[in-house]
TIRO-2110 file (N, C-alpha, C; in Angstrom, 1 decimal):
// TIRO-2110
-87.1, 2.3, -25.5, N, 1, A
-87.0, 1.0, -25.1, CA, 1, A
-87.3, 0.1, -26.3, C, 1, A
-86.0, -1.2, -25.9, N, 2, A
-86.7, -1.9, -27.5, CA, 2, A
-87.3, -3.1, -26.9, C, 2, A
-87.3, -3.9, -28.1, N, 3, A
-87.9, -5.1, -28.1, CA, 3, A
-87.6, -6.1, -26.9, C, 3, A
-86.3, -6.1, -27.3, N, 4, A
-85.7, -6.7, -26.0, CA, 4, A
-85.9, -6.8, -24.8, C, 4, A
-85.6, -5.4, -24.8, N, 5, A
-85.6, -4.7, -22.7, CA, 5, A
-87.4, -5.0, -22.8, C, 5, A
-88.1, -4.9, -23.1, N, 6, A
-89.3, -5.3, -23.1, CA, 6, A
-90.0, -6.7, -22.2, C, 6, A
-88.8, -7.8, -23.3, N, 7, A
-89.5, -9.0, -23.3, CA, 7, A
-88.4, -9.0, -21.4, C, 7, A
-87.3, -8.8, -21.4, N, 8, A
-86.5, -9.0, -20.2, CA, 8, A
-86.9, -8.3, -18.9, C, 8, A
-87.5, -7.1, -19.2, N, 9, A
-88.6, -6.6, -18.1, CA, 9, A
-88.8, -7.1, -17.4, C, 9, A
-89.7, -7.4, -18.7, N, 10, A
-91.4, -8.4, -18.2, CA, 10, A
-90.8, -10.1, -17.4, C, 10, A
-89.7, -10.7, -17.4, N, 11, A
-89.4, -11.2, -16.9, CA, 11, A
-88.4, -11.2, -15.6, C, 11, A
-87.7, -10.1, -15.6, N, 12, A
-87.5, -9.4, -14.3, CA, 12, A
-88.7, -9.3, -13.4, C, 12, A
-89.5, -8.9, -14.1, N, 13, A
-90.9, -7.7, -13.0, CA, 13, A
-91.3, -9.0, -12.6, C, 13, A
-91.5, -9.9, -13.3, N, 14, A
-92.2, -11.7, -12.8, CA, 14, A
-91.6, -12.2, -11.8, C, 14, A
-90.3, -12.3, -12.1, N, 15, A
-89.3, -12.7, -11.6, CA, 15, A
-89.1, -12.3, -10.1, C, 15, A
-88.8, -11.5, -10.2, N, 16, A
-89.2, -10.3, -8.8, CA, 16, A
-90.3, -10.2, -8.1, C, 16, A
-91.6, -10.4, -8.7, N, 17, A
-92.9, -10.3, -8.0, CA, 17, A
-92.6, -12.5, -7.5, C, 17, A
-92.0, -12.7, -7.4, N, 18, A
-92.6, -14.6, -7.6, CA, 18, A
-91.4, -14.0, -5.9, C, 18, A
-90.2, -14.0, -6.3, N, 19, A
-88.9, -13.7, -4.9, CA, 19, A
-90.1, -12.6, -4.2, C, 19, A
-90.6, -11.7, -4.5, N, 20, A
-91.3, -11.1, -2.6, CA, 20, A
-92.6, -12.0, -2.5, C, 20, A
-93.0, -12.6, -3.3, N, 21, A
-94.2, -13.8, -3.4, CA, 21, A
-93.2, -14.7, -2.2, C, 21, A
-92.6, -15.1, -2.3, N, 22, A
-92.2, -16.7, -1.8, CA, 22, A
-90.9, -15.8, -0.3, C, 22, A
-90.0, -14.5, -0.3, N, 23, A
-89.9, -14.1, 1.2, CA, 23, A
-91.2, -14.2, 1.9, C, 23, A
-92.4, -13.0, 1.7, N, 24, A
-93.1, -12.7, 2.4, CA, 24, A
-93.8, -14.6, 2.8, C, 24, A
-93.8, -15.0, 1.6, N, 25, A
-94.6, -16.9, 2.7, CA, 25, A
-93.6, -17.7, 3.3, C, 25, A
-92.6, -17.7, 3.0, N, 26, A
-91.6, -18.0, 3.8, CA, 26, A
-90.5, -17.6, 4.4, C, 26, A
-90.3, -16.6, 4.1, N, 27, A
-89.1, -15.9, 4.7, CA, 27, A
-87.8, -15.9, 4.2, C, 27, A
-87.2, -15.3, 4.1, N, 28, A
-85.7, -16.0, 3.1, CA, 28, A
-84.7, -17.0, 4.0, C, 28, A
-85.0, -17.1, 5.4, N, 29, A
-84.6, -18.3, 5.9, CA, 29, A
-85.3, -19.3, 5.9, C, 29, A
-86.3, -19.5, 5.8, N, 30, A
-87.2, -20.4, 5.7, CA, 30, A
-87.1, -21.2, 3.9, C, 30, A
-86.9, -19.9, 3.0, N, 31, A
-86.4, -20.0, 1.8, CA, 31, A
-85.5, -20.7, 1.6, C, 31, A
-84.6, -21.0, 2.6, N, 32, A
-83.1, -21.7, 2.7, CA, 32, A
-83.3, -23.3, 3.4, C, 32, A
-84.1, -22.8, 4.5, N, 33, A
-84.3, -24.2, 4.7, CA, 33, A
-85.1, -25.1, 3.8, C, 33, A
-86.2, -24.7, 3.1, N, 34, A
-86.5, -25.3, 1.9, CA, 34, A
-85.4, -25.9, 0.7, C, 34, A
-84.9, -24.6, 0.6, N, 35, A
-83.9, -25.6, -0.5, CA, 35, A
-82.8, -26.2, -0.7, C, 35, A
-82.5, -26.4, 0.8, N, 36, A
-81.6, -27.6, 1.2, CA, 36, A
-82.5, -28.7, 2.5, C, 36, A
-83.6, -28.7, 2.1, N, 37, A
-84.3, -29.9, 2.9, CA, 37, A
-84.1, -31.3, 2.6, C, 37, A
-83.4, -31.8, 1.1, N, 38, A
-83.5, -33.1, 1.2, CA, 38, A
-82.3, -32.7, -0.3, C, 38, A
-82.6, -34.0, -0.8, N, 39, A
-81.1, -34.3, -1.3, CA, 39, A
-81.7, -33.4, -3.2, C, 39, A
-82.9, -34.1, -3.5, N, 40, A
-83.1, -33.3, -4.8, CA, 40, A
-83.6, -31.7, -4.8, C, 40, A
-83.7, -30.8, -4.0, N, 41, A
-83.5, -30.2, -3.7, CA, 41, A
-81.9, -29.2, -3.3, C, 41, A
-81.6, -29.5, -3.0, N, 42, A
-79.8, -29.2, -3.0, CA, 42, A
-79.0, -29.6, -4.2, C, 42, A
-79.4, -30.4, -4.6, N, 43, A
-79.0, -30.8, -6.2, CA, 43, A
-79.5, -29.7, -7.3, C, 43, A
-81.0, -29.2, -6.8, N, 44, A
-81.1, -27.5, -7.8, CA, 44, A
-79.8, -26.9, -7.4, C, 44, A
-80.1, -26.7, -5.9, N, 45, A
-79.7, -25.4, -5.7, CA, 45, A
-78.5, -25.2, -6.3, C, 45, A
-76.8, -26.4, -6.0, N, 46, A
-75.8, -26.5, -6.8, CA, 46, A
-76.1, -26.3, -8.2, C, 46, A
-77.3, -26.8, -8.8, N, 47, A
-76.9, -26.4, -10.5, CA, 47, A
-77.1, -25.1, -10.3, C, 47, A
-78.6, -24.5, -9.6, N, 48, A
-78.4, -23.0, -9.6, CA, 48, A
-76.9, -22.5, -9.6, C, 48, A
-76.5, -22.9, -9.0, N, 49, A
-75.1, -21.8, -8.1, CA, 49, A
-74.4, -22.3, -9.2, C, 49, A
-73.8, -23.3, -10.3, N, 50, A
-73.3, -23.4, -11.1, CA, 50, A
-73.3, -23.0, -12.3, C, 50, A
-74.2, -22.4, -12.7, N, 51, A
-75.2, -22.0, -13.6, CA, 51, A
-75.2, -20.1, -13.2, C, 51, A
-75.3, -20.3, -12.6, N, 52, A
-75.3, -18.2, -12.2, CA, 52, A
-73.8, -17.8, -12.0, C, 52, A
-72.6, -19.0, -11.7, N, 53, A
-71.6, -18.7, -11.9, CA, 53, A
-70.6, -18.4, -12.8, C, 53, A
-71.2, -19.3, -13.9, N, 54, A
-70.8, -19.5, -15.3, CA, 54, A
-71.7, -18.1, -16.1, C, 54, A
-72.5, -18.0, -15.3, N, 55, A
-73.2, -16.5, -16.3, CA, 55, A
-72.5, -15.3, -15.4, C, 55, A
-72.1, -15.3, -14.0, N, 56, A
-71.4, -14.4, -13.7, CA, 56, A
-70.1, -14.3, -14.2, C, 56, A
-69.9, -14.8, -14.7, N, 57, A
-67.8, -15.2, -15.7, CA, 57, A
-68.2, -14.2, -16.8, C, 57, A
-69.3, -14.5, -17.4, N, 58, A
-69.5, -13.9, -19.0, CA, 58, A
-70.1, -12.7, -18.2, C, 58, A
-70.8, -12.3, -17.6, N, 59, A
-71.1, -10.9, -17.0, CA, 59, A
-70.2, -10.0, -17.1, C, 59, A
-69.4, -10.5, -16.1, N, 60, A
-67.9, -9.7, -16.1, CA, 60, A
-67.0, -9.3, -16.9, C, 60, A
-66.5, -10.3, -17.7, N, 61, A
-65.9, -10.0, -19.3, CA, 61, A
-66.4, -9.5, -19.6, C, 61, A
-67.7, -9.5, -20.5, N, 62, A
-68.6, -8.2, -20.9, CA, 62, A
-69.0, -7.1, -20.8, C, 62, A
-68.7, -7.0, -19.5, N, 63, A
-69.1, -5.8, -19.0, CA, 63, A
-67.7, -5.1, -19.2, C, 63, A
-66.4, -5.6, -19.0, N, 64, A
-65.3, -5.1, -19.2, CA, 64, A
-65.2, -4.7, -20.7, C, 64, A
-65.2, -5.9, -21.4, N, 65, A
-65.2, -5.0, -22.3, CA, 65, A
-66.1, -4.1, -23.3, C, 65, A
-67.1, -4.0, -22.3, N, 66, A
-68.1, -2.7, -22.9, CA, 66, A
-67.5, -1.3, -22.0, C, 66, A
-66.9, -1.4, -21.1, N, 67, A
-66.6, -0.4, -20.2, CA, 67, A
-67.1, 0.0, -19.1, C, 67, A
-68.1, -1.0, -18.7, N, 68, A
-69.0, -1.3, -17.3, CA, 68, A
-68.6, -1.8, -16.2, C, 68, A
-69.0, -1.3, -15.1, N, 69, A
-68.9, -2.0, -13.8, CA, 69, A
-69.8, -3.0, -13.5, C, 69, A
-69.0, -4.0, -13.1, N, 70, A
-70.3, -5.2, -13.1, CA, 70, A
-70.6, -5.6, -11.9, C, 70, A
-69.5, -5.0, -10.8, N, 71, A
-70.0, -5.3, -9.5, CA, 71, A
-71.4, -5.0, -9.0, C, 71, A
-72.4, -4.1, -9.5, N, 72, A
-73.7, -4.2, -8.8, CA, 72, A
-74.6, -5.2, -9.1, C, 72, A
-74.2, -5.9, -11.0, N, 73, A
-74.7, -7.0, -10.7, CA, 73, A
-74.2, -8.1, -10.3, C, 73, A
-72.8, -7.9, -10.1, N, 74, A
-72.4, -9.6, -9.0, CA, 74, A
-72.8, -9.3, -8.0, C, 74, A
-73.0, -8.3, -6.9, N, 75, A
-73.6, -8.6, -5.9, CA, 75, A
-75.2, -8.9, -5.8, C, 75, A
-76.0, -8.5, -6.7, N, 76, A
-77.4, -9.0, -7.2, CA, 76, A
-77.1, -10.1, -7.5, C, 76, A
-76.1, -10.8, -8.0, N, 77, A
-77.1, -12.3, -8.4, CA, 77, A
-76.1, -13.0, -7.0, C, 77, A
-75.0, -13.1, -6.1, N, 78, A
-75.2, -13.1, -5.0, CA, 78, A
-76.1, -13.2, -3.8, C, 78, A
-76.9, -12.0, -4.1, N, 79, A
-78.1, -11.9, -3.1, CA, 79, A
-79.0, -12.0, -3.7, C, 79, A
-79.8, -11.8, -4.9, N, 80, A
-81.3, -12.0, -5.3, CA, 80, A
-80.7, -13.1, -6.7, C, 80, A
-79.5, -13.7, -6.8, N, 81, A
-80.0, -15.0, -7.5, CA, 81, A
-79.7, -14.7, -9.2, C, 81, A
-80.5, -14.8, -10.2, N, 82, A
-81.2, -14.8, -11.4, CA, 82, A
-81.1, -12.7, -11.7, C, 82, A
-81.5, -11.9, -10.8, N, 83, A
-82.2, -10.5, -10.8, CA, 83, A
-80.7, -10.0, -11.7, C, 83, A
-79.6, -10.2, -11.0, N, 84, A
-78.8, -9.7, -11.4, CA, 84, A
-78.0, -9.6, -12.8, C, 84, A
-77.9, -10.5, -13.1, N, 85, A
-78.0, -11.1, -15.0, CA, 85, A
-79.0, -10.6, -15.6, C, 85, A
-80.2, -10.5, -14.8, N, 86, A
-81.3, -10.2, -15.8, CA, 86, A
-81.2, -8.5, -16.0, C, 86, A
-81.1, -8.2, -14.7, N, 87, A
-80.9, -6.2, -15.0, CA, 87, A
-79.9, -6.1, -15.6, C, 87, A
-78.7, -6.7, -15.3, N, 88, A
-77.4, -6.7, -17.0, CA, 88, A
-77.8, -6.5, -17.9, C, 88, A
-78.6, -7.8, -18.0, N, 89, A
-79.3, -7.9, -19.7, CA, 89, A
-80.1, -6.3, -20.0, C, 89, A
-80.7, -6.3, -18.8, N, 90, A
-81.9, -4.8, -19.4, CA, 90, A
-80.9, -4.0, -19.7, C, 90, A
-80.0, -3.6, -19.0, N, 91, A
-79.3, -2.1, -19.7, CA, 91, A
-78.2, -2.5, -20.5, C, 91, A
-77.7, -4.0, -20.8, N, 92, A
-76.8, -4.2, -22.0, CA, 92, A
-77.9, -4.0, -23.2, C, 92, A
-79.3, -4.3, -23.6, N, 93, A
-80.1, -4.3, -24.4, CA, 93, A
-80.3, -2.9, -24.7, C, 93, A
-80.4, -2.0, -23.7, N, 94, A
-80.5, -0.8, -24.2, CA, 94, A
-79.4, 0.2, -25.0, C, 94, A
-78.3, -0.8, -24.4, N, 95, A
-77.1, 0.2, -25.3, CA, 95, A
-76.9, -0.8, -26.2, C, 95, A
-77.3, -1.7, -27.0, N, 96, A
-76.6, -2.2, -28.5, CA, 96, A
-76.5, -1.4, -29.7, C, 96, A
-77.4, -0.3, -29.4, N, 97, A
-77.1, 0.6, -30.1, CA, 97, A
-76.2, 1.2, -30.3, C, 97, A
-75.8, 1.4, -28.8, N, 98, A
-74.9, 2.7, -29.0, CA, 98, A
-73.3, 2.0, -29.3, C, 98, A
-73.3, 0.8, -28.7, N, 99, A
-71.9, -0.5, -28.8, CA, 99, A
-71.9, -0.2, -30.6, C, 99, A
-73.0, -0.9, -31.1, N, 100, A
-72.7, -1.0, -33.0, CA, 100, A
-72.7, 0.3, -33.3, C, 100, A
-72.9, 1.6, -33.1, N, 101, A
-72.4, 2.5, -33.6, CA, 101, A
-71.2, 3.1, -33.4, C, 101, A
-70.7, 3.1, -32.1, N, 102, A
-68.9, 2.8, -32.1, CA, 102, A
-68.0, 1.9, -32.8, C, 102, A
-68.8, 0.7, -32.7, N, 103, A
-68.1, -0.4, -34.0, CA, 103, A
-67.9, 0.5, -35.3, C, 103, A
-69.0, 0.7, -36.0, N, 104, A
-69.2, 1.0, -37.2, CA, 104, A
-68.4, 2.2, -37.4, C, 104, A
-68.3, 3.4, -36.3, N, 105, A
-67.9, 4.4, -36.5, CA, 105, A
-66.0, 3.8, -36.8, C, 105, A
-65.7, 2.9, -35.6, N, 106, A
-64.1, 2.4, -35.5, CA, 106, A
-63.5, 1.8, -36.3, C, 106, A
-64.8, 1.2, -37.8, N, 107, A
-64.1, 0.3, -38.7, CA, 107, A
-64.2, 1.0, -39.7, C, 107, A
-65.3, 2.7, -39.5, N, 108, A
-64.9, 3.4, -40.8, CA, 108, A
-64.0, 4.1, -40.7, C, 108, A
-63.2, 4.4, -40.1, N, 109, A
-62.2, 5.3, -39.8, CA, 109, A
-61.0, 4.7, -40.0, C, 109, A
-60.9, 3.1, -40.2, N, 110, A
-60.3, 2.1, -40.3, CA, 110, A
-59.0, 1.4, -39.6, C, 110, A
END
């Protein structure tokens, strides 16, 4: 594990402990009704949804062209939001290694 997957974790594991923090006190409908209760409120939630859509675009290209299926994280950020991009991120971090050593091997062979 490197540096990375580390610091992205630890923001997952936060991340994740804050979403069963806020179902279990409210419930994930109740979670809904909250964040479409008034008008600044629903103004997050659109940038959210605008903002996780534009990272789901680059998810997918990426993942294509690393050779990944990306559908388990489009259906995570779908349904848990944020989680999904972020577990991308953990296991894209763990393979940059292995990505630049294919590079390096494909441009010495030339």
């Amino acid at each position: 594990m490197n540096a990375k997957q580390i610091g992205i974790g630890v923001v997952l594991a936060d991340f994740l402990a804050l979403n069963a923090y806020v179902v279990y006190q409210y419930g994930y409908v109740g979670f809904l009704e909250l964040v479409t209760a008034n008008a600044a409120t629903a103004a997050a939630l659109v940038d959210l949804v605008i903002a996780l859509s534009l990272v789901t675009i680059w998810m997918v290209r990426d993942a294509r062209e690393r050779g990944v299926s990306s559908i388990p994280y489009v259906i995570l950020t779908v349904v848990l939001g944020s989680v999904g991009p972020l577990l991308y991120l953990f296991r894209r971090a763990g393979s940059e290694k292995v990505v630049r050593a294919r590079v390096v091997t494909a441009a010495a062979r030339g």
